[in-house]
C-alpha positions as CSV (number, residue, x, y, z in Angstrom):
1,X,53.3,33.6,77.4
2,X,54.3,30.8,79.3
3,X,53.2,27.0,78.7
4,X,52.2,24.8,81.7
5,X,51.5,21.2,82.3
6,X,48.7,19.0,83.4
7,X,49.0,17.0,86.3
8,X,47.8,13.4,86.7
9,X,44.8,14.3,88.2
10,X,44.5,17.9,85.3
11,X,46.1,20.2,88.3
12,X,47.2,23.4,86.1
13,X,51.1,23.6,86.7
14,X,53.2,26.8,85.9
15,X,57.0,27.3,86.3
16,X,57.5,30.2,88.3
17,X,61.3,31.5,89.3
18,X,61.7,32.4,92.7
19,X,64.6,35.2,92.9
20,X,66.4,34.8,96.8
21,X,67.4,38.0,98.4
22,X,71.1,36.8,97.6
23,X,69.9,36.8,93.9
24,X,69.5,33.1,93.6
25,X,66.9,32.2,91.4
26,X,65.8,29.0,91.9
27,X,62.4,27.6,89.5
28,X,59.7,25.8,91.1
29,X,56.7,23.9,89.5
30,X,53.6,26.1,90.5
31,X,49.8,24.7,91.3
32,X,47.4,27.9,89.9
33,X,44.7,27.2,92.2
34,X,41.7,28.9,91.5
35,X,40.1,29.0,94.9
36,X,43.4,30.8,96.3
37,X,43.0,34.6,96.4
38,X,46.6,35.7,96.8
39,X,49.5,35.9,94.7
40,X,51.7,33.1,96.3
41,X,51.8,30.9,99.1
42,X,54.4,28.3,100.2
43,X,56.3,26.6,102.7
44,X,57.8,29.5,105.7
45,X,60.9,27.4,105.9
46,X,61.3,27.4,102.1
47,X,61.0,31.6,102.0
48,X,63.0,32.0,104.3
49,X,65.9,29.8,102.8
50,X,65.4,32.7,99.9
51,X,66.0,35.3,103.0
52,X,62.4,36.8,102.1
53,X,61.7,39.5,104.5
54,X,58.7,38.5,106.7
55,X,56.4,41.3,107.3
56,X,53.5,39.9,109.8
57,X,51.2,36.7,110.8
58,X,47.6,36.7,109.3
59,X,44.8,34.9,109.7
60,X,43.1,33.8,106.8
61,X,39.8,32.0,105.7
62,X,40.7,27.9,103.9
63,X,38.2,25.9,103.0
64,X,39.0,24.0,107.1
65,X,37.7,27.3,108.7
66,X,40.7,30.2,110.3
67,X,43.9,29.5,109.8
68,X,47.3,31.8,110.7
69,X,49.7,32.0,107.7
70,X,53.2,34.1,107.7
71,X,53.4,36.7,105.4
72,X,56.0,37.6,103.9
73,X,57.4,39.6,100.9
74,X,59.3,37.9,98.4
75,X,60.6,38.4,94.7
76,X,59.5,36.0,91.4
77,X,59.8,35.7,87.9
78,X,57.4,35.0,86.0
79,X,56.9,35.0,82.3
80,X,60.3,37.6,82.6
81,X,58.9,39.8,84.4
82,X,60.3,40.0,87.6
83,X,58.2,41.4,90.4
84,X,58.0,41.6,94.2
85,X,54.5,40.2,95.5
86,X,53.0,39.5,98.7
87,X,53.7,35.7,99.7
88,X,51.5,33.8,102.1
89,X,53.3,30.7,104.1
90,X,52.5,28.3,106.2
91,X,54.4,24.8,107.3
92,X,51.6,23.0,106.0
93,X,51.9,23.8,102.7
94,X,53.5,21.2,100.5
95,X,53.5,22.8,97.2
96,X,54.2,26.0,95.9
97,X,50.3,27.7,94.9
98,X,49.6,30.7,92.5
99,X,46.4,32.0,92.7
100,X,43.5,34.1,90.9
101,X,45.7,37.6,91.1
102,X,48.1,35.8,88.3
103,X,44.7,35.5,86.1
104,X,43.9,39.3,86.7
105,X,46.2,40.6,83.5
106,X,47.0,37.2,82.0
107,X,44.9,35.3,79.6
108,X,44.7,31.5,80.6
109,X,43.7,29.1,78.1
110,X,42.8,25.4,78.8
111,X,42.0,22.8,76.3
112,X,42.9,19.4,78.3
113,X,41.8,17.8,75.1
114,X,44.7,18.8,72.9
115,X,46.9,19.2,76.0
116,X,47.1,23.3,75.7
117,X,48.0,24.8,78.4
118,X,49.1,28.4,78.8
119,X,49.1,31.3,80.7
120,X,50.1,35.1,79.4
121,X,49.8,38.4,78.4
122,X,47.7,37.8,75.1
């Protein structure tokens, strides 16, 4: 089990290791946003300064109508488990998202209230 953070604003943020192609891990604060449908999705130029391998473009329904992403294939860590996941990217994402797949086998609890906020296996 992992424990996040709230944001100013109550964003849900996760650390999440991203693991380069070199072996370089480097650990990023992630947004789990709950309207995303993939696994991952962050700046192209910042996979591919981890040497992830890029697979093909998609297009992809946002919230602004069609919009072409990368994807690419890339490696993480994540509550030490390491595992290689589909990564969506795009140059105008700013942050590093995790979306609803994480939430598939993980238990996410929320109490803003008390300031609880985890995310695992539980």
């Amino acid at each position: 089990m992992i424990e996040g953070v709230f944001g100013d604003r109550g964003e849900l943020y996760f650390d999440i290791d991203l693991i380069g192609a070199d072996g370089l891990v480097i650990t990023v604060e992630a947004l789990l946003d709950t309207g995303f449908t993939d696994w991952l999705a962050m700046n192209v130029q910042d996979m591919e300064s981890l040497g992830w391998s890029f697979i093909r473009e998609q297009e992809r329904q946002t919230a602004s109508g069609e919009s072409k992403f990368d994807l690419y294939e890339g490696t993480v860590s994540f509550d030490n488990q390491e595992l290689t996941i589909p990564v969506l990217g795009g140059e105008e994402i700013t942050e590093v998202l995790i979306g609803l797949p994480w939430l598939e086998t993980r238990r996410l609890v929320v109490d803003r209230k008390v300031g609880l906020l985890t995310l695992g296996e539980e």
